[in-house]
N, C-alpha and C positions, 0 to 999 in steps of 0.2 A: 644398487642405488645408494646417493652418497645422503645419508638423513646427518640435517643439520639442526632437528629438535624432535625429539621422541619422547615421548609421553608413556610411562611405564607402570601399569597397574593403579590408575589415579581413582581415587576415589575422595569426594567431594560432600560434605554432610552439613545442611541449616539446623542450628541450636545443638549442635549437638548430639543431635537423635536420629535426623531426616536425610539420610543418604539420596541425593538426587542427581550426583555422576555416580555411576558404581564399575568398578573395576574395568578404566575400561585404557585402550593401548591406542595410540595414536601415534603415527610416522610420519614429519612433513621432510619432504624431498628437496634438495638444493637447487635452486635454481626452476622449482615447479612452483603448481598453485593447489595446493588441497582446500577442500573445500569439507567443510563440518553442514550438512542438512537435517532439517529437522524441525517439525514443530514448535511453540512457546512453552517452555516449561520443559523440554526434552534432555535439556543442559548442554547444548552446544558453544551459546556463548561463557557458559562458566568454566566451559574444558581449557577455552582457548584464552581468557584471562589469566588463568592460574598458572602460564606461563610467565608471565609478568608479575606472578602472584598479585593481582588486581580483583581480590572476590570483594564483593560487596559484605558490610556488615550482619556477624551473624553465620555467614556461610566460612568454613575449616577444611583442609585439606587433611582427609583421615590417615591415609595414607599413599604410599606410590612414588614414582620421581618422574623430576623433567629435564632432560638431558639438552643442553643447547653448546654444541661443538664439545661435548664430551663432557662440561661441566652440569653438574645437577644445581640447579637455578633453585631449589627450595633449601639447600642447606646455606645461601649467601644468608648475609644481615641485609639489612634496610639500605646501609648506606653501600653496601658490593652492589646490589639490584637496580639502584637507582641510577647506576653507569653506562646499564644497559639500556634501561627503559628510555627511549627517545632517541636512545642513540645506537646501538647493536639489535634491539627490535623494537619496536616501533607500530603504535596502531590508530584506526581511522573507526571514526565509533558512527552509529548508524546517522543520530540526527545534530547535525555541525553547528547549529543556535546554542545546544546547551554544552556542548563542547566549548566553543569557543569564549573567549572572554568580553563580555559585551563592553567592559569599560578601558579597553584596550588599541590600539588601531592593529590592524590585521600583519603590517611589518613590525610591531613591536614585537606582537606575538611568535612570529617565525624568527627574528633577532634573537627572541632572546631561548628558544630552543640548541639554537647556533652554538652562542657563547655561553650555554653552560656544559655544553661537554668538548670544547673546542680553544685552545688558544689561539686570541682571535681578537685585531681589532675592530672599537664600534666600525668605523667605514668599511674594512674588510666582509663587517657580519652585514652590512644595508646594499652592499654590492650582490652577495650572494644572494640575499634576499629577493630582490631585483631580478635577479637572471631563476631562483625558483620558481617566481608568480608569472615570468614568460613562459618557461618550461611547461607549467601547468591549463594555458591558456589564458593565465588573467592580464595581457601586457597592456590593457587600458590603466590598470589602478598599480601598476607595479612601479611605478613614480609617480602613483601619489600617497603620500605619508600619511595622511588622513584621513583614510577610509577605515569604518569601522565595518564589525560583522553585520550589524542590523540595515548598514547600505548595499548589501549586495543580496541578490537571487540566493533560493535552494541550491540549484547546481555551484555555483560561484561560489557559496560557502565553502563547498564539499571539497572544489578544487583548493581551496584557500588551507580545506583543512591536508589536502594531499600535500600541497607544499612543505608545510608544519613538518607531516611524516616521511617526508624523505630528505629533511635538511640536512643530516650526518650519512646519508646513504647508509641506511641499517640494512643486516641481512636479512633481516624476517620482516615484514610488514605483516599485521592482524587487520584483516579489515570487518570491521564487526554491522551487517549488514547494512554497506554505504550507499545505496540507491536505493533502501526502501522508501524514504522519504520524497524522493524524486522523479516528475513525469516521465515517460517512456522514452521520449526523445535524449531527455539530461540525461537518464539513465544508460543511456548507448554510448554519450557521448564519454562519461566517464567509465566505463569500462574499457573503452580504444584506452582513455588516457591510463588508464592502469598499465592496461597489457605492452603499452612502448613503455613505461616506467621499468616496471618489471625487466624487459626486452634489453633496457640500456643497463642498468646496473646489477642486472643477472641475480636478484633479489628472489627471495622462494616468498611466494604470498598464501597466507594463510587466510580464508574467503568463508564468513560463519553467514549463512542465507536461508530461509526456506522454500524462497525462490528458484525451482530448476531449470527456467528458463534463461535467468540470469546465470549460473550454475555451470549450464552447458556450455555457455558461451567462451566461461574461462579457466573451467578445473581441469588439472590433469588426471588429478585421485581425489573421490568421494568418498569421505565417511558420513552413512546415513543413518542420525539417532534416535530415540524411543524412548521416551521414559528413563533419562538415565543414562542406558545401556546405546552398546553402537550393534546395530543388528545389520548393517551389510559393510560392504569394503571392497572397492574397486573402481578401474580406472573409467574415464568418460563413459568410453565404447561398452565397457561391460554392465556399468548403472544404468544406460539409457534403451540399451539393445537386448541385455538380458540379465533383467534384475532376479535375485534369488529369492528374494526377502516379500512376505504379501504384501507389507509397511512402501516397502520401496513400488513396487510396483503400482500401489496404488499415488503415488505422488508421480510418479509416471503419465501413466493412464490421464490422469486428474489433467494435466497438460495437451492432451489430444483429442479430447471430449469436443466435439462438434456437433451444434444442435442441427435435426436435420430441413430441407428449406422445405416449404409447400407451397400451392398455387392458396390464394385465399381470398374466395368467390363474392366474401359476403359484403355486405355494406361498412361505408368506413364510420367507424364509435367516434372518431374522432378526425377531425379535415383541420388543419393549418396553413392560412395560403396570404403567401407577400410579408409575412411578421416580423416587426424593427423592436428591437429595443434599443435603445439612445437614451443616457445615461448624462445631464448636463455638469459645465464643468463650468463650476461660479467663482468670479475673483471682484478683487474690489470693492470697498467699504458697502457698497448696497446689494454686494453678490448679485449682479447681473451676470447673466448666463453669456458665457465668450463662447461657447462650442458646447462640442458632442462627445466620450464616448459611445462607440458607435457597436455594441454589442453584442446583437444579432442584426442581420442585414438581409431582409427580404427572404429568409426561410417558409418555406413549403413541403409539406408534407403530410401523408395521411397512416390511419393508423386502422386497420382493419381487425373485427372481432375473432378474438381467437389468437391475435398476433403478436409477435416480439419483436419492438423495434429496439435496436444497439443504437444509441447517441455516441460518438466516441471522439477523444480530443483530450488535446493537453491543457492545463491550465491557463485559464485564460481564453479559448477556446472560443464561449459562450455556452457552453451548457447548463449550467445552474441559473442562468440568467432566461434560458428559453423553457425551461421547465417549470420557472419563476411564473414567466408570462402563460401561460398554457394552467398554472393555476389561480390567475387572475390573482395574483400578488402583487406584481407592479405592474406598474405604467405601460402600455405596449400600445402598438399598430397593427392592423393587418384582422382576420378574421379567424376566432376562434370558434369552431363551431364543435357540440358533446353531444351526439344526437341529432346530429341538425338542428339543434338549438346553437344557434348565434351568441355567446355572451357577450357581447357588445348591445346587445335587444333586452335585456332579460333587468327585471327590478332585482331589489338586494334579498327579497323573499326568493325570487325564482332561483337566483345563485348559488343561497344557503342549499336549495332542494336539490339542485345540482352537484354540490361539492360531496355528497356524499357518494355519486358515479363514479367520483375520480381523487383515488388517495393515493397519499406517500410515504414513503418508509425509507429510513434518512441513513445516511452513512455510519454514526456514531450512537448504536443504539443506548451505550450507557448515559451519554450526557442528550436523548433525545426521547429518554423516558424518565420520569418527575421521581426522585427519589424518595420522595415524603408519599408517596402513592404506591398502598399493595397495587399487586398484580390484577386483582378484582376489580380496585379503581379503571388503572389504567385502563383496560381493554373498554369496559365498558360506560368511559367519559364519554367517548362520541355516539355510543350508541343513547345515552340521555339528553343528548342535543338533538337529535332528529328523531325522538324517537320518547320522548316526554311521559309518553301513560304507558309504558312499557310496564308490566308487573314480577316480579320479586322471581315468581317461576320464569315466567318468560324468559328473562333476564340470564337468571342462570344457567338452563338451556344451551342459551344462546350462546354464550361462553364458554360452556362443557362443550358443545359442537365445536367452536372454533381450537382450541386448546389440541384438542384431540387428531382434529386436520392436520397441526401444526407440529403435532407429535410430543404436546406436554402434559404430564396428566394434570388433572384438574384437581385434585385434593391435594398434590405435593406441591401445587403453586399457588394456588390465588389469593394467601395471605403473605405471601412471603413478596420481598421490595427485591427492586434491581439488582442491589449489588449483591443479593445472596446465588445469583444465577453465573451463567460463565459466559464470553461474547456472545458465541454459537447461541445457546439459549436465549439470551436478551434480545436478538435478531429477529428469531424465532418469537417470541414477544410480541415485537414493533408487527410482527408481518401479522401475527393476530388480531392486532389493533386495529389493525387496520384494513383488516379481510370481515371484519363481525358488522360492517355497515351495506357489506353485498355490493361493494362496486365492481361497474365492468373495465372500470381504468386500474391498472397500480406501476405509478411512478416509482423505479425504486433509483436512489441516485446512492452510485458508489456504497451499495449494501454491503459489501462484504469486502473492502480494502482492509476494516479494522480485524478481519479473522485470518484466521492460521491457511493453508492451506487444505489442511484435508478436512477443516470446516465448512470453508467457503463450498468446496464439494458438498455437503450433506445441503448447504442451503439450496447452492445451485438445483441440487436434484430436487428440493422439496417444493421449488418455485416452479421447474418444470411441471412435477406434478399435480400442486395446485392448479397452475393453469388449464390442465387436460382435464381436472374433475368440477370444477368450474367455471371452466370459457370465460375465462381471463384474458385480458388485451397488458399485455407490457411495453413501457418505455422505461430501459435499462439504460441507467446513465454510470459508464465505464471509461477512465484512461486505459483500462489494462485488454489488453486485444485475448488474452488466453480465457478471461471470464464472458468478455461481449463474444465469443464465441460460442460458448456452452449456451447462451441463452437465447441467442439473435435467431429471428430469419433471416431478418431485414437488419440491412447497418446504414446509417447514416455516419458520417467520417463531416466533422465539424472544424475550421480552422478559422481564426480571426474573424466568429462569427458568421462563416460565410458555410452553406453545404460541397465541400471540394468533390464529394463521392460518394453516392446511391445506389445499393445494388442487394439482392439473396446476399445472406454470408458464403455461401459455398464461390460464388464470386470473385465478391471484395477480398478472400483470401485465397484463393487459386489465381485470379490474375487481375488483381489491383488496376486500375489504371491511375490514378495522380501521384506522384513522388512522395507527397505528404504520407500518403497511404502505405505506400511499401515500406517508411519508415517505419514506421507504429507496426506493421505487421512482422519486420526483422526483430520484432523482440520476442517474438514466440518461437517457440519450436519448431 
């Protein structure tokens, strides 16, 4: 195998003290895709910086080399590296907003990547330009001069930022996890667009993810990390068919986890039937309403005790917006009913009594728990809204139960604030919160995009289990088909507001019927 960057005993240390790569060897193959997997904080994206020597402030390369066509890339200066960088290898960083330059238009930016390691006229460098932002997909805005980053889509950035990285056609391309930010569909679409990239200028990509389903789709050789260290090594076939490592095997596994379906007899906690939201669209010195968005569009459906229904859709979708209406947040149509209570019937006293049936636990659990609030507070705000002459024992009790369910002990946490905790934990938190008022509903929307993999596992399992010791009714609100699997019976498949597909999960992912569907489901394993 012909390696055209080898990484030799590296070892990577914050302040000075804190070895967090440690001795570790990495081989990228000419004309292949390795892929670095791994947890936050495992050091996958610092292994593959420090090729570019790119560490962030703070973090030193202890010791080791990096070999790229034979020369070791840490004994250049500043100004030898800088010849490379953009231009001999070349990288696409995960989120393309703060990459890119907001006070720039998007052709200057690829311009002038051109003409600094290129002799090169301006017209020569805005032709090229032109024919990259076709190459890439963007030939709407590739003659127009004027488009900035903040005009275009997630995806659109991302190919924008592709363009940028392949303008001198470098041999290495780093791509430092470029579709985490991007729904399931964009995320397809730019991996096709990698893999002909790749395909035409016989370029070796170097792919940092802890996504293995993304993973699969385009690595030739895995290296899978831990703390630091790289604890497996091996190609597609041998990571995904027969991993050595417990580490690996469990981010394996973690990807084929399907919840199983059941028949469910019982009456429905909740009935949705004909529900609009419409969204008006006001212009005009007196903002008169011209039209609609038209948001959700006659959705129906029920939600039986005991059960997990998967909402799933891309952004834009309507999901946040029917979840919205279902918690009598905004404006809607159609009939809600939580018990057979109607809330369309019910005064502002009855509703309050209501709201405590049906909670939710939000995507972002750091910025959706009150940092000026210990742990004590938080859980137990809602339980003193519905729950006023509650006493000092009681209270704490009630707490220590929940806490405990949830798997936190109750003396290491309830004076300590959010940010002394880790995602996973804060999650864990929110679900407390919101489990101590004994509801039979819990909305959880996009709970666990903001964790690691082999977190979102431990929530995943802790929510199934909740549910069985409780008799919990779930509406899991998911873009990603490998988590609304672990959770679902039931999947509802949500597009332009409208229900495209109804079915058990064992179903909707054995044999699909709508096009939208098989897409969303070609991103799994």
């Amino acid at each position: 195998m012909d390696k055209i960057v080898s990484i030799q005993n590296l070892t990577i240390e914050f302040n000075r003290n804190i070895e967090v790569v440690k001795n570790i060897n990495l081989d990228v193959i000419k004309g292949k895709t390795t892929a670095i997997v791994g947890e936050s904080g495992s050091g996958k994206t610092l292994s593959a910086l420090s090729i570019l020597k790119l560490l962030p402030n703070g973090a030193d390369i202890k010791n080791g080399n990096i070999f790229f066509n034979n020369v070791n890339l840490l004994k250049l200066n500043e100004s030898e590296i800088q010849k490379i960088r953009g231009n001999k290898i070349s990288t696409i960083f995960q989120e393309p907003m703060t990459s890119l330059n907001p006070l720039h238009t998007i052709n200057k930016q690829i311009e002038e990547i051109i003409t600094n390691h290129n002799v090169i006229t301006k017209n020569e460098a805005k032709i090229k330009t032109i024919n990259l932002l076709k190459e890439v997909g963007l030939d709407n805005i590739a003659t127009r001069p004027k488009i900035y980053p903040y005009e275009l889509s997630g995806g659109q950035r991302q190919r924008a930022m592709i363009a940028m990285s392949i303008a001198n056609n470098p041999e290495v391309l780093i791509a430092d996890e470029p579709t985490t930010a991007l729904d399931v569909t964009i995320q397809l679409q730019i991996l096709e667009l990698l893999k002909n990239i790749q395909s035409r200028l016989g370029m070796s990509l170097v792919f940092i993810s802890h996504d293995l389903s993304v993973v699969k789709k385009l690595s030739d050789y895995i290296y899978v990390m831990k703390n630091g260290k790289i604890v497996e090594f091996g190609t597609n076939d041998e990571i995904f068919n027969n991993p050595k490592n417990e580490y690996t095997r469990e981010l394996v596994s973690y990807q084929s986890n399907i919840k199983e379906s059941k028949n469910f007899d019982s009456d429905s906690i909740l009935k949705v039937e004909d529900l609009n939201v419409w969204y008006p669209i006001k212009k005009g010195l007196l903002k008169r309403t011209v039209d609609y968005v038209k948001a959700i569009k006659n959705v129906s459906f029920d939600l039986k005790m005991g059960e997990s229904i998967g909402i799933v859709g891309e952004s834009g979708s309507g999901k946040t917006s029917l979840i919205l209406a279902v918690l009598n947040l905004i404006e809607s149509k159609g009939k809600i009913k939580i018990n057979n209570k109607d809330l369309r019937e019910l005064n502002k006293k009855e509703v309050l009594n209501l709201r405590k049936e049906i909670q939710i636990v939000f995507q972002d659990p750091f910025s959706s728990l009150s940092p000026r609030m210990n742990i004590e507070d938080i859980i137990s705000e809602g339980l003193l809204i519905h729950h006023p002459n509650i006493n000092k024992k009681q209270k704490e009790e009630k707490i220590k139960n929940i806490l405990d369910k949830v798997g936190l002990d109750y003396k290491n946490t309830i004076e300590k604030y959010p940010h002394e905790f880790s995602g996973g934990q804060r999650q864990r938190i929110a679900i407390a919160r919101a489990l101590i008022l004994e509801p039979k509903i819990l909305i959880l929307d996009e709970p666990t995009s903001a964790l690691d993999v082999t977190i979102q596992n431990q929530i995943i399992n802790l929510l199934n289990k909740l549910q069985e010791q409780l008799h919990l009714s779930y509406i899991f609100i998911s873009h990603d088909m490998t988590v609304i699997k672990a959770i679902s019976n039931r999947i509802i498949v949500l597009k332009d507001g409208l229900i495209v597909e109804e079915n058990i999960s064992s179903n909707i992912f054995n044999s699909p019927k709508s096009e939208y569907t098989k897409k969303l489901i070609s991103s799994v394993i």
